[in-house]
Structures are given as structure tokens and as C-alpha cells.
TIVO-2410 file (N, C-alpha, C; in nm, 3 decimals):
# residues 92
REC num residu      c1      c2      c3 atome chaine
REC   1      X  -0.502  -0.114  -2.323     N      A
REC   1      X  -0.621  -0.056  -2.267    CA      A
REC   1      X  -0.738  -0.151  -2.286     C      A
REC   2      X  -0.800  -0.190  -2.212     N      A
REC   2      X  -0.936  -0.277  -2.175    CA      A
REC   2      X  -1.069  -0.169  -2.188     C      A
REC   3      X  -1.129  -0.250  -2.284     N      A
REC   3      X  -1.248  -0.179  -2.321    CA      A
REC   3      X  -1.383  -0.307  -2.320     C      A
REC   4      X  -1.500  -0.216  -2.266     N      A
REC   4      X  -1.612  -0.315  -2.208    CA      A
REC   4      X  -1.731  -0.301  -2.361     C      A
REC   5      X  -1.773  -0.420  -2.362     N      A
REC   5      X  -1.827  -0.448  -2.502    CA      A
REC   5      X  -1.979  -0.479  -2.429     C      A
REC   6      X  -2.141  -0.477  -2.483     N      A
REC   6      X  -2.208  -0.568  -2.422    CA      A
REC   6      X  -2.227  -0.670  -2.511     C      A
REC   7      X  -2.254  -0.776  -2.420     N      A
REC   7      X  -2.292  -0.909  -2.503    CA      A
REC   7      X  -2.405  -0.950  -2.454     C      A
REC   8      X  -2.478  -0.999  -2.550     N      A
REC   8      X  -2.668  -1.084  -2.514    CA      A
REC   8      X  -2.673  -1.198  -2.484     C      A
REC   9      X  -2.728  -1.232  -2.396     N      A
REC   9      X  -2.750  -1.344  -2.296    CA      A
REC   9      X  -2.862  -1.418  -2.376     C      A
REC  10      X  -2.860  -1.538  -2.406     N      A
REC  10      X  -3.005  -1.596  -2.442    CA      A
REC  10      X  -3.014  -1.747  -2.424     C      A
REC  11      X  -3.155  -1.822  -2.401     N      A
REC  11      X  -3.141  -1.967  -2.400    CA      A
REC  11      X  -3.086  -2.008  -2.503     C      A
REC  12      X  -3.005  -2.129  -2.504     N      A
REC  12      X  -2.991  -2.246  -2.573    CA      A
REC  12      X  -3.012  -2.412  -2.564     C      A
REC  13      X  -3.150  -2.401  -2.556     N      A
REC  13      X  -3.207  -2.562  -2.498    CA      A
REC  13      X  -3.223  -2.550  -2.365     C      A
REC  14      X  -3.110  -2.636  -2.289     N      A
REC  14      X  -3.156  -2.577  -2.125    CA      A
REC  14      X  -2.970  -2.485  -2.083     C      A
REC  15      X  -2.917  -2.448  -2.174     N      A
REC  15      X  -2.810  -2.406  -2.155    CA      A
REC  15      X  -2.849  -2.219  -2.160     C      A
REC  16      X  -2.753  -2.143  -2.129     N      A
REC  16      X  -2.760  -1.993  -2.125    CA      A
REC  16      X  -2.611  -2.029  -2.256     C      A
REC  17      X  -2.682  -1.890  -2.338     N      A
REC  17      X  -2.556  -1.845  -2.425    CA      A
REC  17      X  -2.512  -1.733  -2.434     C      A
REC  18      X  -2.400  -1.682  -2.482     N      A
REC  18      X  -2.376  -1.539  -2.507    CA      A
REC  18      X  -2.376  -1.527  -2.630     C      A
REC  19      X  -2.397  -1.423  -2.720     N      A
REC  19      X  -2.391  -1.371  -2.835    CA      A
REC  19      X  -2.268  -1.251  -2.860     C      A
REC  20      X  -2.150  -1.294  -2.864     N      A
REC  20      X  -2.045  -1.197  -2.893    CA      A
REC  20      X  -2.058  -1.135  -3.010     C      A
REC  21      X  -1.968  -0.986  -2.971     N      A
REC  21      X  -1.988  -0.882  -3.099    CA      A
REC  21      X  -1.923  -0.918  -3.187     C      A
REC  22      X  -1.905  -0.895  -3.327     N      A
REC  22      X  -1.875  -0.962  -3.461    CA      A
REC  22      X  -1.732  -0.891  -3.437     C      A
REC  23      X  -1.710  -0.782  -3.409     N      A
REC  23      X  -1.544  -0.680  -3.383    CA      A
REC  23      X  -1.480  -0.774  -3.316     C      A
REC  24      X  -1.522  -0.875  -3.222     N      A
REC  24      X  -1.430  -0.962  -3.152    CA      A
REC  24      X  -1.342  -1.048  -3.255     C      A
REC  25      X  -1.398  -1.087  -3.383     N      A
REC  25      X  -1.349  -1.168  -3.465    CA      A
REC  25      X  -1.296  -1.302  -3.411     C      A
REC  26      X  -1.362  -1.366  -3.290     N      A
REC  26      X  -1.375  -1.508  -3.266    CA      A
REC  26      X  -1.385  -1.621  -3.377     C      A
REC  27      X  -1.297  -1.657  -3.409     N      A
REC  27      X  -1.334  -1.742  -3.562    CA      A
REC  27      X  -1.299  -1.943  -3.491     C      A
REC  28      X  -1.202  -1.928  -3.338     N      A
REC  28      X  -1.169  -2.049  -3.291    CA      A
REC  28      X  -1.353  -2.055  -3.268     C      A
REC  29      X  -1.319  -2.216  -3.256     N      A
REC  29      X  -1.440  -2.310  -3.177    CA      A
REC  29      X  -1.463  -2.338  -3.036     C      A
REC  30      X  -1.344  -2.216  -2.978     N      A
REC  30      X  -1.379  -2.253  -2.836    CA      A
REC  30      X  -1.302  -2.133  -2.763     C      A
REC  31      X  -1.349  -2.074  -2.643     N      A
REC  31      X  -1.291  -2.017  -2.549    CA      A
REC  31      X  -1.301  -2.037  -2.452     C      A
REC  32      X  -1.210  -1.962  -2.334     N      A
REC  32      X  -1.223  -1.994  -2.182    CA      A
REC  32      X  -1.287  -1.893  -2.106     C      A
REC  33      X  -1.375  -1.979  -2.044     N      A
REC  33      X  -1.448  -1.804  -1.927    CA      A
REC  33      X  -1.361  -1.874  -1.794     C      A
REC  34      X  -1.312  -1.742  -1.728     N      A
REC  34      X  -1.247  -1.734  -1.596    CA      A
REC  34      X  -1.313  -1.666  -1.498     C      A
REC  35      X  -1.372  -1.781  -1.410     N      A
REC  35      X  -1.490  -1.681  -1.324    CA      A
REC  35      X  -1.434  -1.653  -1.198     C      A
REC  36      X  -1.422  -1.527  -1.130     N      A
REC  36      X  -1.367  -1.527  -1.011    CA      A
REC  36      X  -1.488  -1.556  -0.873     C      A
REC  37      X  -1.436  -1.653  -0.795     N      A
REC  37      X  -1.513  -1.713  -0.722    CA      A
REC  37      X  -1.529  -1.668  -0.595     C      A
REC  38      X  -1.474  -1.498  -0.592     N      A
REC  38      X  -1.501  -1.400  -0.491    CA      A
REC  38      X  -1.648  -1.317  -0.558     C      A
REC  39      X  -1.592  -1.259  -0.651     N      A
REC  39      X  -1.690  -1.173  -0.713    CA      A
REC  39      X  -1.826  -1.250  -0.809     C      A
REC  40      X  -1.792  -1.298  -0.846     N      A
REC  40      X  -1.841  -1.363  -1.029    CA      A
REC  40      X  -1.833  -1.308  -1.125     C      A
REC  41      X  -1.714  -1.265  -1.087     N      A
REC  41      X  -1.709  -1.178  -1.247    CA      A
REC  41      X  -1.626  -1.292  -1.344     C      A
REC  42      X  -1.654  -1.273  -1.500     N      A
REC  42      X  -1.678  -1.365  -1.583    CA      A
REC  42      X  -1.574  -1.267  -1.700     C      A
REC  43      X  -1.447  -1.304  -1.704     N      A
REC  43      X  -1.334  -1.300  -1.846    CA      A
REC  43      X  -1.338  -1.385  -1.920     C      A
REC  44      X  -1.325  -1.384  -2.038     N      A
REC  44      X  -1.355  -1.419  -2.150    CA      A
REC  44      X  -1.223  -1.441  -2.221     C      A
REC  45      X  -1.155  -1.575  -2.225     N      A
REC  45      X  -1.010  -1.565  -2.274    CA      A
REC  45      X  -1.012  -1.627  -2.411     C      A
REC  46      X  -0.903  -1.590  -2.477     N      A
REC  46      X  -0.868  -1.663  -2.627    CA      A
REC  46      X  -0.821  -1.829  -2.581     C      A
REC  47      X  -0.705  -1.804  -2.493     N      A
REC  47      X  -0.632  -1.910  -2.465    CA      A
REC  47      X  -0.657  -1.964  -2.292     C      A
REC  48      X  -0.632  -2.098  -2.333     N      A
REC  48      X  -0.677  -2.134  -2.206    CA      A
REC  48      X  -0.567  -2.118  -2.080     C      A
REC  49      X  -0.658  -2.053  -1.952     N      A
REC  49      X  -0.539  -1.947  -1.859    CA      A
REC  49      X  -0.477  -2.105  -1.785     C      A
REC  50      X  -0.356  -2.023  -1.739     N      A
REC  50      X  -0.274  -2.096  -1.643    CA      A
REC  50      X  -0.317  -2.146  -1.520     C      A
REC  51      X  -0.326  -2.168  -1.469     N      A
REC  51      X  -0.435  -2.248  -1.352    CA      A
REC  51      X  -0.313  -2.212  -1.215     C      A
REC  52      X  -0.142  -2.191  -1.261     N      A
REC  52      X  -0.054  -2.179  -1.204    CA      A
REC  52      X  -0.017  -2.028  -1.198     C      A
REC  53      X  -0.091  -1.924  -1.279     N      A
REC  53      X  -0.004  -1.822  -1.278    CA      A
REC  53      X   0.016  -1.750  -1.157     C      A
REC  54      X  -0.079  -1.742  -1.097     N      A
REC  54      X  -0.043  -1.684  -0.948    CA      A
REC  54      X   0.059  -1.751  -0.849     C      A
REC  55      X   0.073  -1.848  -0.888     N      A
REC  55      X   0.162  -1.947  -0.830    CA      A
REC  55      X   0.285  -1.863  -0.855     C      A
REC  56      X   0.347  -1.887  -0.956     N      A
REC  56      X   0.476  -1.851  -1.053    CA      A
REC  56      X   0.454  -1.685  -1.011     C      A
REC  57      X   0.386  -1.591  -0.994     N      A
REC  57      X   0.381  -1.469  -0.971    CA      A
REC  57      X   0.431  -1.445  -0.794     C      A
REC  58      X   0.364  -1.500  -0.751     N      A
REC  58      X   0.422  -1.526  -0.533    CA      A
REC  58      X   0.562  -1.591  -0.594     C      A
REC  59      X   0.616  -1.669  -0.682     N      A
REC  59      X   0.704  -1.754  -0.628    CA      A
REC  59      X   0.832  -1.624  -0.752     C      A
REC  60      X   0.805  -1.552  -0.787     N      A
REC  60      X   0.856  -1.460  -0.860    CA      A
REC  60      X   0.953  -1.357  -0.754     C      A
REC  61      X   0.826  -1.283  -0.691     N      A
REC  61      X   0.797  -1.211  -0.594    CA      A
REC  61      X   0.862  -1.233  -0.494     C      A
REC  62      X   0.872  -1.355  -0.429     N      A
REC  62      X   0.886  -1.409  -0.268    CA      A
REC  62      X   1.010  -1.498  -0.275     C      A
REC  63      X   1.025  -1.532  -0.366     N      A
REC  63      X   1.156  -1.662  -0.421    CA      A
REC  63      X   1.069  -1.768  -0.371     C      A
REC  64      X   1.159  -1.866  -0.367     N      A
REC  64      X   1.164  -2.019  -0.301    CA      A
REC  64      X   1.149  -2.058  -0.126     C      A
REC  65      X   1.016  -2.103  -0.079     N      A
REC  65      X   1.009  -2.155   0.059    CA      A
REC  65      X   1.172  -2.181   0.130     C      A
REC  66      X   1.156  -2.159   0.216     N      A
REC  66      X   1.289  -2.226   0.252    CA      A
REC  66      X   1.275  -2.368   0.374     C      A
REC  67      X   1.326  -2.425   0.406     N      A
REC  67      X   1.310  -2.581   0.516    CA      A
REC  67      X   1.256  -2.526   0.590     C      A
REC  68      X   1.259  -2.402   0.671     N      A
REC  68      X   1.186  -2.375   0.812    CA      A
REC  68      X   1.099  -2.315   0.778     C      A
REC  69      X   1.053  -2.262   0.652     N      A
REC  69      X   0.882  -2.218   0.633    CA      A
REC  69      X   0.820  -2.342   0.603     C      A
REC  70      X   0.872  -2.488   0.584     N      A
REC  70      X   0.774  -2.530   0.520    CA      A
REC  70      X   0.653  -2.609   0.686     C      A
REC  71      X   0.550  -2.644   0.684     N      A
REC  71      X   0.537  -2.721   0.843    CA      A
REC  71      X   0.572  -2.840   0.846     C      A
REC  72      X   0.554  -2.883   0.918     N      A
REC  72      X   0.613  -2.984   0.984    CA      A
REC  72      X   0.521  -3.103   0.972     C      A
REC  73      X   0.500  -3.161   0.889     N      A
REC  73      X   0.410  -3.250   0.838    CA      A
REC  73      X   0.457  -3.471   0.921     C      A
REC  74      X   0.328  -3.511   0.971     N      A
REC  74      X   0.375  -3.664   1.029    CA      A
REC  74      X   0.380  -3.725   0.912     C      A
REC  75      X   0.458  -3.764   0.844     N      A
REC  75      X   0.410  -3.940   0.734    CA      A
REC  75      X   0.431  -4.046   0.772     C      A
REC  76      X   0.362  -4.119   0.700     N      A
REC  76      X   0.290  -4.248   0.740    CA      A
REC  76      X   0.338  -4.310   0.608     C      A
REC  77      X   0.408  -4.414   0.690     N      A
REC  77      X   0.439  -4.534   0.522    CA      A
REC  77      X   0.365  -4.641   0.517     C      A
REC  78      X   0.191  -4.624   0.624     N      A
REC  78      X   0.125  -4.722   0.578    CA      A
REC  78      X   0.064  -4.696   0.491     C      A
REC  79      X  -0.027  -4.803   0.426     N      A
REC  79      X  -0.149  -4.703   0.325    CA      A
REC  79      X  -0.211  -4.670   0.334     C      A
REC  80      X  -0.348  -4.589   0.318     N      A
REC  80      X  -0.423  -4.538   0.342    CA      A
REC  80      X  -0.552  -4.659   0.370     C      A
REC  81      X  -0.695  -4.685   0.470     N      A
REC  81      X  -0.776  -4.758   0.494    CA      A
REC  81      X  -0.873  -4.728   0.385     C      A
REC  82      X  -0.899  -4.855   0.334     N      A
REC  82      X  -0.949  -4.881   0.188    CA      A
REC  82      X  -1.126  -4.881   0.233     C      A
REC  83      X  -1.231  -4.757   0.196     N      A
REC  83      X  -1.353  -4.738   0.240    CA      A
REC  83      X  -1.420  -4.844   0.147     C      A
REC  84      X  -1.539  -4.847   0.243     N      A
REC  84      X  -1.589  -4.892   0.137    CA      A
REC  84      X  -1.723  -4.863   0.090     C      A
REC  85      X  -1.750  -4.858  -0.048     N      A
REC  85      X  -1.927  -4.773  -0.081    CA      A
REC  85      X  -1.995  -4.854  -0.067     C      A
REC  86      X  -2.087  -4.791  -0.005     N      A
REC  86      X  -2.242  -4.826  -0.016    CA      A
REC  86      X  -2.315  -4.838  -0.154     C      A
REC  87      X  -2.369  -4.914  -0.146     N      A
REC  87      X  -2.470  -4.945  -0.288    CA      A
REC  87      X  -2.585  -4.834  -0.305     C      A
REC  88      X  -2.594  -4.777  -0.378     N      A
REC  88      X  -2.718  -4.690  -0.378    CA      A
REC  88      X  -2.834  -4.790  -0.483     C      A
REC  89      X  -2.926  -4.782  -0.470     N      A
REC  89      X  -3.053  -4.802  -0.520    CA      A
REC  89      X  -3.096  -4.769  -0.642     C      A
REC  90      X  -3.126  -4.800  -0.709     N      A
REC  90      X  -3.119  -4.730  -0.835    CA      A
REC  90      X  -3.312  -4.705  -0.878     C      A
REC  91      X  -3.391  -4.625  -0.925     N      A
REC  91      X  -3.547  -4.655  -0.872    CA      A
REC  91      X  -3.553  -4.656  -0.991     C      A
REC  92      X  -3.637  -4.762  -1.017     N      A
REC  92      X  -3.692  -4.826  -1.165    CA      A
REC  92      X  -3.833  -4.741  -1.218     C      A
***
């Protein structure tokens, strides 16, 4: 069961911080926020998340692509045309 805690928002220099509740018993030096980039909503993990799990969850679910789902892609065994940068300016 998931239960909602509040936590205080405050500056830190030019950074924003949170102030977690002491019941969390956070004692690591670091956690992961997982922001969803539909909503913004902001989880708060112990461990750092899988970057794949939804992956492995469809591929759970759905099995393995098969040759005629995948498209039909041209390759090229030249290499790719080597750009080239522009110098930017640097103002003294």
C-alpha cells in the first residue's frame, strides 16, 4: 500500500531542495527522482530504476518481434558524411 507523505521545498544556492520526513529513514547519499514526462509527476526511488523495464514488460506480454513485424529498413555500407563545426566566438 502507497502512502503520500508531504515534503518542503526550499532554496539551496541556486538549486531547489526537498526536505524528506525523518520516517523515511534515508541514511544512502543519494536517490533517484523518476519524472514522468507526460504528467510531471516526480517518484522518489531508493534504487536506481531500469531505464528498460517497460521494455522487458511489452516483451513479457507480447513475446519476441517476429521478421515480418520488423520494417524494412535500406543500409548503407558507406559511412556516414563527416560535418563539419563551425567555430563559435567566444566574447571576451
Amino acid at each position: 500500500m502507497k502512502k503520500v507523505l508531504e515534503a518542503k521545498v526550499f532554496k539551496n544556492g541556486g538549486s531547489s531542495a526537498i526536505r524528506l520526513p525523518a520516517s523515511l529513514n534515508i541514511t544512502e547519499g543519494v536517490v533517484y527522482l523518476e519524472v514522468d514526462d507526460e504528467t510531471g509527476d516526480i517518484e522518489i526511488k531508493r534504487q536506481n530504476p531500469n531505464p528498460f523495464q517497460e521494455l522487458f514488460a511489452l516483451h513479457e506480454k507480447y513475446g519476441p518481434i517476429s521478421e515480418d513485424e520488423w520494417p524494412d529498413f535500406e543500409r548503407s555500407h558507406e559511412p556516414a558524411p563527416v560535418r563539419s563545426r563551425k567555430k563559435q566566438k567566444v566574447a571576451a
